[in-house]
Each structure stands twice: as structure tokens, then as C-alpha cells.
Rosetta silent file (secondary structure, phi, psi, omega in degrees, C-alpha in Angstrom):
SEQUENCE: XXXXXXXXXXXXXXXXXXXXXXXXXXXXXXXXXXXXXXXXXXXXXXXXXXXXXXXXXXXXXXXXXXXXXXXXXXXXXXXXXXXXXXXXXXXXXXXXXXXXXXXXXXXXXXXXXXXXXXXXXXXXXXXXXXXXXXXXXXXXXXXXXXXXXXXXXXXXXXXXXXXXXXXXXXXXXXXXXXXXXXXXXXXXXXXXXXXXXXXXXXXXXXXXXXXXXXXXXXXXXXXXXXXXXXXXXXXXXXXXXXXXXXXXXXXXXXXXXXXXXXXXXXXXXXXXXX
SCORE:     score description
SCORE:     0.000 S_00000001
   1 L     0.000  135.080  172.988   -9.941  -38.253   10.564 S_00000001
   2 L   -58.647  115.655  158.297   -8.543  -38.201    7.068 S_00000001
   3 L   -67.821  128.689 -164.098   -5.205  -39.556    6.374 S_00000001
   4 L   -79.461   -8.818 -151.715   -2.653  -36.384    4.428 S_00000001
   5 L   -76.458  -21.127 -157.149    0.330  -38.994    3.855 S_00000001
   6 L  -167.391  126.285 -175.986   -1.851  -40.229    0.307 S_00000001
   7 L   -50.291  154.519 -107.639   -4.253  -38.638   -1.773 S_00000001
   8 L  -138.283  105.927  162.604   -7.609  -39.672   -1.307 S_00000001
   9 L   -90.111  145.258 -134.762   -9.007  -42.070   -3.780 S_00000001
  10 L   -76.038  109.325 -175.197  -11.262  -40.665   -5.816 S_00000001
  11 L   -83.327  154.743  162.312  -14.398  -42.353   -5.992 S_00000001
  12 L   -39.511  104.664 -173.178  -16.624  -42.762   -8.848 S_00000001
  13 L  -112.834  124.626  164.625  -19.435  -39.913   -8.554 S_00000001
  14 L   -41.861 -170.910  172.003  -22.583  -41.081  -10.587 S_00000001
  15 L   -95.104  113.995 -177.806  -24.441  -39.115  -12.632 S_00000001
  16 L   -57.783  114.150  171.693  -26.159  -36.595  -10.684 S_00000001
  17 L   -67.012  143.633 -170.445  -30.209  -36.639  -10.913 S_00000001
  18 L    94.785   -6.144 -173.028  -31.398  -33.832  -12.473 S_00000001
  19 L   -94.236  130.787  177.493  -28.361  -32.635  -13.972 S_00000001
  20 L   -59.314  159.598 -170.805  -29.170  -31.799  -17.918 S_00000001
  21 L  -126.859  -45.639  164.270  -27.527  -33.620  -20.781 S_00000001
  22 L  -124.672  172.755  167.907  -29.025  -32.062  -23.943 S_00000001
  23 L   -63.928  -34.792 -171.739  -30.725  -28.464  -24.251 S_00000001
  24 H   -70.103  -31.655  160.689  -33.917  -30.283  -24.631 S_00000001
  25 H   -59.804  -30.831  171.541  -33.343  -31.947  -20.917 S_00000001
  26 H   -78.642  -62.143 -153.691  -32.416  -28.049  -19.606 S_00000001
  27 H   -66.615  -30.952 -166.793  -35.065  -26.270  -20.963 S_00000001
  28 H   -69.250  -14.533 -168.286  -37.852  -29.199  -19.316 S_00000001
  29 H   -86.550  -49.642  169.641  -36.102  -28.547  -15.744 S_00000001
  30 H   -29.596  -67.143  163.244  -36.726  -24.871  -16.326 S_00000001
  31 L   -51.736   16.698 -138.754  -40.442  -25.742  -16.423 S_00000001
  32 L  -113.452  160.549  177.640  -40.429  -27.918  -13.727 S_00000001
  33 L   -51.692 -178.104 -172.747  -42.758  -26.215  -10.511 S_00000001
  34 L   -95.175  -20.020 -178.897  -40.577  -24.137   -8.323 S_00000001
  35 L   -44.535  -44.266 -177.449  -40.291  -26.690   -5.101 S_00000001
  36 L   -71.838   -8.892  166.595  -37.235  -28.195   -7.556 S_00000001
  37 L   -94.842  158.575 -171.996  -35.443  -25.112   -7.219 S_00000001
  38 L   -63.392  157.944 -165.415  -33.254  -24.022   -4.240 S_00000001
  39 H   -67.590  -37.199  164.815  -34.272  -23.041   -0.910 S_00000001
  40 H   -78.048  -21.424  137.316  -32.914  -19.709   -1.099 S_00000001
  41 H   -22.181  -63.926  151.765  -34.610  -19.388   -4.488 S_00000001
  42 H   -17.194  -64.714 -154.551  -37.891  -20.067   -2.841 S_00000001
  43 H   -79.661  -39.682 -164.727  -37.779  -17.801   -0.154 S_00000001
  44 H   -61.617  -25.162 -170.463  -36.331  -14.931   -2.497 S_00000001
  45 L   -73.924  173.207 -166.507  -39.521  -15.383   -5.106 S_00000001
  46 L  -101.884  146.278  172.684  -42.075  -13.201   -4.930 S_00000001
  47 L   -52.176  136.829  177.826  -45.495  -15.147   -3.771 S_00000001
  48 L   -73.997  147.001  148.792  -48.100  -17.109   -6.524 S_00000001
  49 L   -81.657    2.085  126.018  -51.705  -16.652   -5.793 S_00000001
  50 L   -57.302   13.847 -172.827  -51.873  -20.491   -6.138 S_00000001
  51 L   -60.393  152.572 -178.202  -49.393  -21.165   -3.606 S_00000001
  52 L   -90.546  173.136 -171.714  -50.340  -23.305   -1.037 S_00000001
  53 L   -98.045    1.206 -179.066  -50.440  -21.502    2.390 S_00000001
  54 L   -87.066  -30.897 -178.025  -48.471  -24.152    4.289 S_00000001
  55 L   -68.273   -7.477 -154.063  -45.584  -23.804    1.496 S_00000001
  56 L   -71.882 -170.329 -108.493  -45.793  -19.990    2.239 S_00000001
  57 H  -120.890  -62.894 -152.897  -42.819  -17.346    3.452 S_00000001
  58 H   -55.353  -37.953 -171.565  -44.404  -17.595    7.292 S_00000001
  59 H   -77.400  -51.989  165.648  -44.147  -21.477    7.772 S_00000001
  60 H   -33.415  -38.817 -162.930  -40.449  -21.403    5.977 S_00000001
  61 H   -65.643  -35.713 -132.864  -39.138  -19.164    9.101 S_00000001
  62 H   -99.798  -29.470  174.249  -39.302  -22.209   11.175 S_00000001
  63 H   -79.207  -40.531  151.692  -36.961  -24.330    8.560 S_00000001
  64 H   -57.318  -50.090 -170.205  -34.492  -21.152    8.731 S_00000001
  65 H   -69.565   -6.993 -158.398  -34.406  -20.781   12.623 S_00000001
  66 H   -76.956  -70.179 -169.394  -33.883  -24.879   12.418 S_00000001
  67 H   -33.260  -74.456  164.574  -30.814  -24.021   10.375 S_00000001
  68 H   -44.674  -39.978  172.511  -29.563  -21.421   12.387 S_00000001
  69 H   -78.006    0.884  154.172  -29.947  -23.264   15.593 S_00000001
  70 H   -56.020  -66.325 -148.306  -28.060  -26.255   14.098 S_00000001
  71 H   -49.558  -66.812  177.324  -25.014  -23.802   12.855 S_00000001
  72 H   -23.172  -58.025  160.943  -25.133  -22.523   16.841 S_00000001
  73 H   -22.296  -77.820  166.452  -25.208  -25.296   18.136 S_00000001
  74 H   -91.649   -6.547 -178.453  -21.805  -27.169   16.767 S_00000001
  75 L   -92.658    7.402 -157.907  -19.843  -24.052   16.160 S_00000001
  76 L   -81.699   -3.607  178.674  -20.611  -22.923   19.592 S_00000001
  77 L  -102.011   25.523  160.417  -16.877  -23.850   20.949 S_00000001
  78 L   -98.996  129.606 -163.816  -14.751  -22.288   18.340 S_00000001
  79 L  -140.980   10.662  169.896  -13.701  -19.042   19.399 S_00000001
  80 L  -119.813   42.427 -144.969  -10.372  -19.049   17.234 S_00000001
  81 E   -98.285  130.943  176.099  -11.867  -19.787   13.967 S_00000001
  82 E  -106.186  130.764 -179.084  -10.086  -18.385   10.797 S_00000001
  83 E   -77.134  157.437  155.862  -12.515  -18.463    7.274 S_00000001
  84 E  -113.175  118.014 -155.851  -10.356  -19.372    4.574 S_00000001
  85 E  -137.564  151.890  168.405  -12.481  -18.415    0.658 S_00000001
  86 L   175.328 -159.897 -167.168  -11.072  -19.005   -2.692 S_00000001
  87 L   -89.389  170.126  150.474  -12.299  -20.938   -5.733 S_00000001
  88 L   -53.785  -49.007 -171.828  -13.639  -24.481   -6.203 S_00000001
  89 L   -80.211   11.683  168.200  -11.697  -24.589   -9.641 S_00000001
  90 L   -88.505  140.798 -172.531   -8.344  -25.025   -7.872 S_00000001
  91 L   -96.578  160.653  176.281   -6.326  -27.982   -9.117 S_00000001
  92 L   -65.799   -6.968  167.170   -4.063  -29.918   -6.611 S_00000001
  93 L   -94.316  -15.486 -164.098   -1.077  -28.847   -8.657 S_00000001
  94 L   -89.238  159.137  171.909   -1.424  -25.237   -8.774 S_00000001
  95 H   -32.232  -63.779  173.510    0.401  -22.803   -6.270 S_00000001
  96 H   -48.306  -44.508 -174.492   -2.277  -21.346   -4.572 S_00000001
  97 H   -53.679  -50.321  161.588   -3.833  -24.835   -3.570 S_00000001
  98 H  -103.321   26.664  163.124   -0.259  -25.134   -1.578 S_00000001
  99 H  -104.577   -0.650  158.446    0.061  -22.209   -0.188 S_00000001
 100 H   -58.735  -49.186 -167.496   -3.892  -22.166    1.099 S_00000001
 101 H   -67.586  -44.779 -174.632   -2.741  -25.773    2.586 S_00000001
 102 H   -54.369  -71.762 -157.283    0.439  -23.849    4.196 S_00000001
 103 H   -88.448   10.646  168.584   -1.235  -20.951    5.790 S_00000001
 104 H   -99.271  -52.059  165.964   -3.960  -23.108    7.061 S_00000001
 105 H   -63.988  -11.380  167.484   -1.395  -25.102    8.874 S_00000001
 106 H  -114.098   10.632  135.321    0.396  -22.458   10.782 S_00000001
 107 H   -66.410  -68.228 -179.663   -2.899  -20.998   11.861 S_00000001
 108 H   -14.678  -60.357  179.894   -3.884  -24.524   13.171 S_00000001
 109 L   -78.753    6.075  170.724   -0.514  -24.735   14.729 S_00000001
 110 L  -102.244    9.915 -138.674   -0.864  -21.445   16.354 S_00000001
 111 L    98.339  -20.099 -142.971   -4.937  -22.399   17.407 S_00000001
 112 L   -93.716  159.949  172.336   -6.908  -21.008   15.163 S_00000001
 113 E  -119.820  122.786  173.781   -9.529  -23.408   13.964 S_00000001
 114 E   -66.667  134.843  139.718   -9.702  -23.502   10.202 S_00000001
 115 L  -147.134  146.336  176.156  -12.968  -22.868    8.354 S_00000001
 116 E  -113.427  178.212  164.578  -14.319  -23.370    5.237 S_00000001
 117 L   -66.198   -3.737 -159.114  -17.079  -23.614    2.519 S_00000001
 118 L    74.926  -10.052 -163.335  -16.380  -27.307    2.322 S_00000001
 119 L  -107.828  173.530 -169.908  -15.668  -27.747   -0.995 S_00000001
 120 L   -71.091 -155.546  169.481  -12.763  -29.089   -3.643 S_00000001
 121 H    68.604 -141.772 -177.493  -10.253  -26.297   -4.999 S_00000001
 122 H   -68.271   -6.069  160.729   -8.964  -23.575   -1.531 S_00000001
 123 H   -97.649  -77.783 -140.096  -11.358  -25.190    0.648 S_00000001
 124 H   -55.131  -19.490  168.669  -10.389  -28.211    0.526 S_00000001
 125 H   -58.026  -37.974 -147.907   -6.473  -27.133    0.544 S_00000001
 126 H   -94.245  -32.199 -162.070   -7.274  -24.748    3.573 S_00000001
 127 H   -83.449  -43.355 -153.450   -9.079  -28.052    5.323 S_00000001
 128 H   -91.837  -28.539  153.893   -6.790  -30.377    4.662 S_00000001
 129 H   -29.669  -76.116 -176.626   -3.825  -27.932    6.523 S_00000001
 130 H   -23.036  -56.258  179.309   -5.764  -27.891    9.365 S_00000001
 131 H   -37.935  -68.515 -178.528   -5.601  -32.183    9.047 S_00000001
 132 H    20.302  -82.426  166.232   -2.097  -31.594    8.766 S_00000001
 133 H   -64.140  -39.830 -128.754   -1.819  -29.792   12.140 S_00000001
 134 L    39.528   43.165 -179.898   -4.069  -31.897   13.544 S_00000001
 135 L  -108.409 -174.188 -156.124   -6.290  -29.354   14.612 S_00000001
 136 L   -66.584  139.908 -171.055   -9.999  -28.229   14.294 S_00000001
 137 L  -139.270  131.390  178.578  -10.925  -28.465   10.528 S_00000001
 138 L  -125.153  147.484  156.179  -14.728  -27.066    9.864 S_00000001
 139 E  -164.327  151.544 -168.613  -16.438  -26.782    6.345 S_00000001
 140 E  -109.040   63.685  179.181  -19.600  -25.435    5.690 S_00000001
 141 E   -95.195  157.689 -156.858  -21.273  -26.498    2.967 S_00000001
 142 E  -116.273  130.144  160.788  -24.112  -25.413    0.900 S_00000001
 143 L  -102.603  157.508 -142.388  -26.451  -27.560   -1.298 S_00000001
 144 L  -123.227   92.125 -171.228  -26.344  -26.861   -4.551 S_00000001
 145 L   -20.078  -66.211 -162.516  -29.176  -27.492   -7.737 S_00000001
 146 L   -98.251   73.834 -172.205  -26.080  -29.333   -9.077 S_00000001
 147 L   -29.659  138.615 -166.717  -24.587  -30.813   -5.481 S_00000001
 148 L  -105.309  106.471 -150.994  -21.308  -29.491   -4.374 S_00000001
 149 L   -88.633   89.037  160.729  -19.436  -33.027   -2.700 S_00000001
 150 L    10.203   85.489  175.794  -17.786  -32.461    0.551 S_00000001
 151 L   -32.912 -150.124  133.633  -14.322  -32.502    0.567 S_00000001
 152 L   -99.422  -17.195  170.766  -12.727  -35.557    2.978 S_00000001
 153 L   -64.505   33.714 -164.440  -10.529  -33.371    5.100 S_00000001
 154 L  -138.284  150.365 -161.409  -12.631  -32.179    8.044 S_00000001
 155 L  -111.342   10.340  177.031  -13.432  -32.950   11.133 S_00000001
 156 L  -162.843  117.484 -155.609  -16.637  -31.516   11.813 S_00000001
 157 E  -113.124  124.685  164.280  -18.907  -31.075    8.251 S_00000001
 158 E  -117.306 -179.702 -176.653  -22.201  -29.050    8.404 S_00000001
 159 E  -138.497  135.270  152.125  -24.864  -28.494    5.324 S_00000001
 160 E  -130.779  167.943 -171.330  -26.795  -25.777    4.804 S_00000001
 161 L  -113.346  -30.953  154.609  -29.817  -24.805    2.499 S_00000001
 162 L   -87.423  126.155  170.328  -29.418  -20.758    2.738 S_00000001
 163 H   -46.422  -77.797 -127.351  -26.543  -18.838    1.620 S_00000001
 164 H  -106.448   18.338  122.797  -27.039  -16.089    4.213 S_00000001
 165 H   -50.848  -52.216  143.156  -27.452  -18.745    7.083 S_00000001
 166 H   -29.293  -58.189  176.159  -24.285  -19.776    6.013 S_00000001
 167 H   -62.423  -52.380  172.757  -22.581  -16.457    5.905 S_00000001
 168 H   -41.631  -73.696  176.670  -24.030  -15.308    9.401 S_00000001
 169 H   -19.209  -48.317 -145.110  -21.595  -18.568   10.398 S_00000001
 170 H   -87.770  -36.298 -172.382  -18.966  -17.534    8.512 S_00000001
 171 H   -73.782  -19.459 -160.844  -18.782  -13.756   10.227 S_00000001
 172 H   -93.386  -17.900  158.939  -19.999  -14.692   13.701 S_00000001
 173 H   -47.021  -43.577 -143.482  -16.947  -17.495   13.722 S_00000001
 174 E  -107.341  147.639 -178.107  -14.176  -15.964   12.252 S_00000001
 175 E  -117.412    0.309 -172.909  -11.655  -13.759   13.998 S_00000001
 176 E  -149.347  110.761  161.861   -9.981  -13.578   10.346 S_00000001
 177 E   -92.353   96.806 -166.342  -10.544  -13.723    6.942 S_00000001
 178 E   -93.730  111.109  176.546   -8.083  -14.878    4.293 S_00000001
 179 E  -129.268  143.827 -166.985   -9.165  -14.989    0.604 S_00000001
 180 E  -103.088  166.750 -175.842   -7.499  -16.716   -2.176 S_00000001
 181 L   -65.796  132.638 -174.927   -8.221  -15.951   -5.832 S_00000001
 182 L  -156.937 -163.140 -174.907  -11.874  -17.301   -6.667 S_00000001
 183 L   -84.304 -162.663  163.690  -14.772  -16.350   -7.984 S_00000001
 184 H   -48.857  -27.635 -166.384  -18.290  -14.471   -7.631 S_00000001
 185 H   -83.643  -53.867  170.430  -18.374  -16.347   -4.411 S_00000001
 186 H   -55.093  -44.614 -178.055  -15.259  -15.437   -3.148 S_00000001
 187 H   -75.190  -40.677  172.014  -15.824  -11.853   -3.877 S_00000001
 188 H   -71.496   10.644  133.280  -18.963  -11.758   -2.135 S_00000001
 189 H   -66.160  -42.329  179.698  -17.383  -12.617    1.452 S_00000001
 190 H   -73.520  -42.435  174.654  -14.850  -10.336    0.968 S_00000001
 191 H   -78.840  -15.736 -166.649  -17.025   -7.517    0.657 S_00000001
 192 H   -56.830  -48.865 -161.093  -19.915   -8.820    2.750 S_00000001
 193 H   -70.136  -28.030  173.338  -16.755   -8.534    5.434 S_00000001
 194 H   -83.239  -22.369  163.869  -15.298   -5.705    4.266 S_00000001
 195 H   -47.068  -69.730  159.494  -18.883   -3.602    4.479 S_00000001
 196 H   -19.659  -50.997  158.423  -19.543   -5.069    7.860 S_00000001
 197 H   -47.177  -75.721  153.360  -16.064   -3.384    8.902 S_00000001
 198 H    -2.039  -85.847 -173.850  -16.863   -0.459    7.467 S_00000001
 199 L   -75.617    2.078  164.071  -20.182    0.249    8.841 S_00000001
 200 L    71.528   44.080 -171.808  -18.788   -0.907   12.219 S_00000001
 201 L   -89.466  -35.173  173.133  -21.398   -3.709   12.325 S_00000001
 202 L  -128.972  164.542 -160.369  -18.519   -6.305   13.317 S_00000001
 203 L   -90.079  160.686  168.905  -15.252   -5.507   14.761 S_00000001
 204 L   -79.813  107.061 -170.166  -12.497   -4.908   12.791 S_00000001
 205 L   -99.070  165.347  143.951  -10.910   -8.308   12.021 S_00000001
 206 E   -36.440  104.278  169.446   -8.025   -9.076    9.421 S_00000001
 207 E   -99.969  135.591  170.590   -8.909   -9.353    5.669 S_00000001
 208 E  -114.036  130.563  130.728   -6.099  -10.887    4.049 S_00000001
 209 E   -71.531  102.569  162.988   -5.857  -10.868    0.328 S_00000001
 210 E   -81.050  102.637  179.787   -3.552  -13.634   -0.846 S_00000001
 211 L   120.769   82.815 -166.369   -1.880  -13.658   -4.217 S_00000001
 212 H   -74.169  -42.742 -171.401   -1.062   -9.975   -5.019 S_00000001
 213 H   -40.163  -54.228  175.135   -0.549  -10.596   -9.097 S_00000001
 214 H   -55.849  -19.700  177.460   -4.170  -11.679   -8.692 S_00000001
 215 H   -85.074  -39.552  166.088   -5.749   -8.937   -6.900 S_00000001
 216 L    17.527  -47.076 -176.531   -4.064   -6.095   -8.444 S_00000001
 217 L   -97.937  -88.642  152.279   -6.228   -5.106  -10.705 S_00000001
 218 L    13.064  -49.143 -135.516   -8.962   -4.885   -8.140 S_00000001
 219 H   -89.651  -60.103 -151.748   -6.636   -2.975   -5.788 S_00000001
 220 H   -62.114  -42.204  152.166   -5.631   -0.988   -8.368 S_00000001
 221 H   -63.675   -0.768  169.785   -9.372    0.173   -9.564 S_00000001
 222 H   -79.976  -47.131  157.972  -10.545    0.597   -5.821 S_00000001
 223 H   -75.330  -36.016  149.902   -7.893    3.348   -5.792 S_00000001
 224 H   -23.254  -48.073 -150.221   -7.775    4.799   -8.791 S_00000001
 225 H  -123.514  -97.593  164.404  -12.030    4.785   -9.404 S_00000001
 226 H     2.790  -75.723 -174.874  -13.224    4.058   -5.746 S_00000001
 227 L   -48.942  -65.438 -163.739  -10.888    6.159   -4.117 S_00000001
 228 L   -77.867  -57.525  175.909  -10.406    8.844   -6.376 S_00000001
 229 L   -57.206   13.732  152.896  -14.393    9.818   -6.624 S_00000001
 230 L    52.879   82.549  161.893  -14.098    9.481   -2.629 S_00000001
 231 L  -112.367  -57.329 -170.790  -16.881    6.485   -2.425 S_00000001
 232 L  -107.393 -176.812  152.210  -14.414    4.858    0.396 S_00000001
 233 L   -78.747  148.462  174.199  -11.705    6.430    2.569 S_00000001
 234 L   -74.913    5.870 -166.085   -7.793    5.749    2.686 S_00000001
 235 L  -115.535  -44.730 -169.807   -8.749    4.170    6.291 S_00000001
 236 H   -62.207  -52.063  179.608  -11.498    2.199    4.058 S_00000001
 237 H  -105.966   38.617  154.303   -8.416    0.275    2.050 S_00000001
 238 H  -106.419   -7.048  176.536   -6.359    0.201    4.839 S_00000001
 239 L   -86.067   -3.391 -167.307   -8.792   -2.461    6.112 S_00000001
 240 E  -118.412  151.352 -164.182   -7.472   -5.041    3.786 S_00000001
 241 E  -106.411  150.940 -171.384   -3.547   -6.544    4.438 S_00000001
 242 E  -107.991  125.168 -178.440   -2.183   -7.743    0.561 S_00000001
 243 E  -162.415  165.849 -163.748    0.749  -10.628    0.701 S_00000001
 244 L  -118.200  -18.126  174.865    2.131  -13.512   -1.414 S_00000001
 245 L  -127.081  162.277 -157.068    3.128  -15.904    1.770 S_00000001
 246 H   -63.017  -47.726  177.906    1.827  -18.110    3.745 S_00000001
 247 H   -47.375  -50.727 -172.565    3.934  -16.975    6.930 S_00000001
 248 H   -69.522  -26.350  155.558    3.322  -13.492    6.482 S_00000001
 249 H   -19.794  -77.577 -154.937   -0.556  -14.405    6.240 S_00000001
 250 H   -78.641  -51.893  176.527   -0.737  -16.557    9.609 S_00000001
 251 H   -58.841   -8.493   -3.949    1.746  -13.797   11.270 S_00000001
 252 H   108.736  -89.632 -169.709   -0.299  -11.117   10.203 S_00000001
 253 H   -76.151   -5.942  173.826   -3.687  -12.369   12.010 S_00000001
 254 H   -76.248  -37.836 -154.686   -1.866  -13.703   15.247 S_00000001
 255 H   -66.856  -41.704  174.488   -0.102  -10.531   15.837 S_00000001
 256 H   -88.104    6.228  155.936   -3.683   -9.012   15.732 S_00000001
 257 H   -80.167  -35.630  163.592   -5.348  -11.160   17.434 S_00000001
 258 H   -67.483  -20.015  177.328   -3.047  -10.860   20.364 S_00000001
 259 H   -95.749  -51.986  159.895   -3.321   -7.119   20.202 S_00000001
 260 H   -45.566  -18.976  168.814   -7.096   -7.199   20.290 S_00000001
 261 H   -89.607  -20.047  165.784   -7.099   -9.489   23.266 S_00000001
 262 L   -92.806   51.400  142.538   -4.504   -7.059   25.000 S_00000001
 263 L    89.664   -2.712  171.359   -6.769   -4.283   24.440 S_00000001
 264 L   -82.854  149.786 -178.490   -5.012   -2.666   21.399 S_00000001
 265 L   -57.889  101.349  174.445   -6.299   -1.106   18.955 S_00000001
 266 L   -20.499  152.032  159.419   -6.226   -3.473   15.517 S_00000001
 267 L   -47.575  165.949  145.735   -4.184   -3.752   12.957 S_00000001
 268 L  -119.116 -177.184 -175.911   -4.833   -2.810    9.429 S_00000001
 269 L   -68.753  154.937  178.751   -3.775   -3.926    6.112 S_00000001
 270 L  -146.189   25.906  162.094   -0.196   -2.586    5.188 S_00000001
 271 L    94.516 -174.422 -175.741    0.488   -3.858    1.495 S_00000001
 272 L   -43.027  122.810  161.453    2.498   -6.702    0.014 S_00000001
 273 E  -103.008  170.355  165.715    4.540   -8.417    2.088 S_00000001
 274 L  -152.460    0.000    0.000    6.733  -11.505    0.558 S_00000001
């Protein structure tokens, strides 16, 4: 288990093979067959007629159920598991990294088993809470053309080769979601979860948006634009809870997790707390 009292020294990461250096080194990887490109790349192209027929779509399934029956496998005793999503690009000084670290430790210390993408930035803050507590710490990681390096905080590390192998994990795990300000990446959990709600495909769990300055603008065109042309419902943004602290975060998904286990009807989102 990773010691929290001192930062982790950093090791020396080589030069990745394969990563370009000049344009002239980019453009030759572009050309390179497609087997060098990622596995969910693969499966998404549409079939060559020189393909071979063992490389084909039909043969593949069998390296996807391997995946899935991995993820099943070690996740199958977490039954309090909160996802935590945010960016990559978070530095160890900025605010969000400790308040991700924060509200991952008073989930811990209430139960919940932290999980993440694995990665530096709000995973690895949300991971290394868990350490903290000294409770269940998960990350999930994804390979990457240009590999994405484990964090060190976790106590149980899986890899995957499909995004939406991955994702199925993240939803069939999580009793919670919390997301911190990120990226394309970030946004696509939050809606895959907030859809899923929606269409009443998964129970209604807790989305927490953390960090109201950042969302704001988001909030503010899903009601304005969203809203006002009645594409969602006022029940529709009532699925997501908005807040700036870590407490109100982890109190926030206990309270409703204890009311879904006494039989009440969830919570929703209720705006900014601080």
C-alpha cells in the first residue's frame, strides 16, 4: 500500500515507443497498418476486404468477453463503490486536487470504496483519499496510443483495452458519481450517467457536480437552451446535486444511500451547497 506521509518519487519515465518527435515521425505512424492503433479503434472500423478472417469483428468478441469477465471478476465484492471523474491535467497544488483527495476520504471513512480511471490529476487525488482512510482504493485504467501511467495510490489496479468495457464497470459499481472539472472524458461519464438515469436504464444514483464556478456555464445553458426548448424536464436537472465542499459532497451521497436502502425514494440534486 502506498505511503501518503511523502510524495512519491517521481521516477524517470523514458521516452515512450512510438510517441512522434517531428511531423515527419507523425505523419509515418499515420501510415502504419491499423493493428498499431487502439483496440477500440479496431473494433469501431469498418471491415477491409484484405483483412484477415482470424483478425475479424467475430474472433475479437472473445478478447471483449475476456475483458469483461476480468472487470467481474475483481470488482465482484464492492458493493459501496463511489466513481470519482475529473481531469488528468490537475496539478498537486491546485484546489480541486485537495478537495477530490478530501471527499474521497470521508466517503472511505463512511465505506464507500473509491473508484477511479487510474490516472494522475482527480484520479489520482480521489485514490490517494481513499489511501488516506485506509480503505478500498480501485482505478481503472485504460491503455492509451500514448500510455496513460498508473497512479501509485491504489490498492487494487485493473487495465483495460475498451472504453465501453470500462464504463459498463464504472456504472455497474458505483452507487455515486462525483465529477470534478475535466475534460471530454469527464463529460462523457457524466452524461453517459445522466442518460442512463433518465431513460431509467439504472437507478437513480447521485451525480454530484463539484466546483460550481466551473460548471456554471454548463448549468446555466442546460436551462436557459436545454430547458427552455423543453429537450429535458425540470425533474431532468434535478438529477444532478451542484456544491463547492467536500463534506457536503460525501453527506449528500450517504444520506441517499441510506434512504435507498430504507426503501425511500432518492434524493435529487438541490443546488449549491457551501
Amino acid at each position: 500500500m502506498a505511503k501518503t506521509d511523502a510524495e512519491p518519487k517521481k521516477k524517470k519515465t523514458p521516452e515512450k515507443p512510438g510517441e512522434p518527435t517531428t511531423v515527419a515521425e507523425a505523419k509515418a505512424l499515420e501510415e502504419e497498418p491499423y493493428w498499431r492503433l487502439t483496440d477500440d479503434e479496431i473494433l469501431l472500423r469498418s471491415p477491409e476486404p484484405e483483412d484477415d478472417y482470424k483478425t475479424s469483428d467475430s474472433w475479437r468478441v472473445l478478447r471483449i468477453t475476456s475483458e469483461f469477465v476480468t472487470g467481474f471478476d475483481s470488482l465482484a465484492a464492492i458493493t459501496r463503490g463511489v466513481s470519482i471523474f475529473g481531469s488528468a491535467r490537475t496539478q498537486l497544488a491546485d484546489q480541486y486536487y485537495a478537495d477530490a483527495r478530501e471527499t474521497a476520504r470521508l466517503l472511505a471513512e463512511e465505506g464507500f470504496e473509491i473508484i477511479t480511471g487510474g490516472g494522475p490529476g482527480i484520479m489520482e487525488a480521489a485514490n490517494r483519499g481513499a489511501i488516506d482512510a485506509g480503505k478500498v482504493s480501485v482505478g481503472c485504467n485504460i491503455e492509451l496510443p500514448f500510455e496513460q501511467d498508473p497512479n501509485p495510490y491504489q490498492t487494487k489496479s485493473l487495465s483495460f483495452k475498451y472504453f465501453f468495457v470500462r464504463k459498463t464497470m464504472f456504472i455497474k459499481y458505483s452507487n455515486a458519481y462525483v465529477i470534478f472539472p475535466g475534460g471530454f472524458g469527464t463529460m462523457d461519464e457524466l452524461f453517459e450517467a445522466l442518460t442512463l438515469i433518465q431513460t431509467r436504464k439504472i437507478r437513480n444514483f447521485p451525480v454530484v457536480l463539484f466546483g460550481s464556478q466551473y460548471w456554471r456555464g454548463l448549468l446555466a445553458w442546460l436551462t436557459s437552451t436545454m430547458l427552455n426548448e423543453k429537450m429535458i424536464s425540470p425533474a431532468d436537472l434535478a438529477l444532478i446535486h451542484l456544491t463547492d465542499s467536500p463534506k457536503d459532497a460525501a453527506a449528500f451521497i450517504l444520506d441517499t444511500f441510506e434512504q435507498s436502502e430504507n426503501g425511500i425514494k432518492p434524493a435529487t440534486g438541490s443546488g449549491t451547497e457551501s
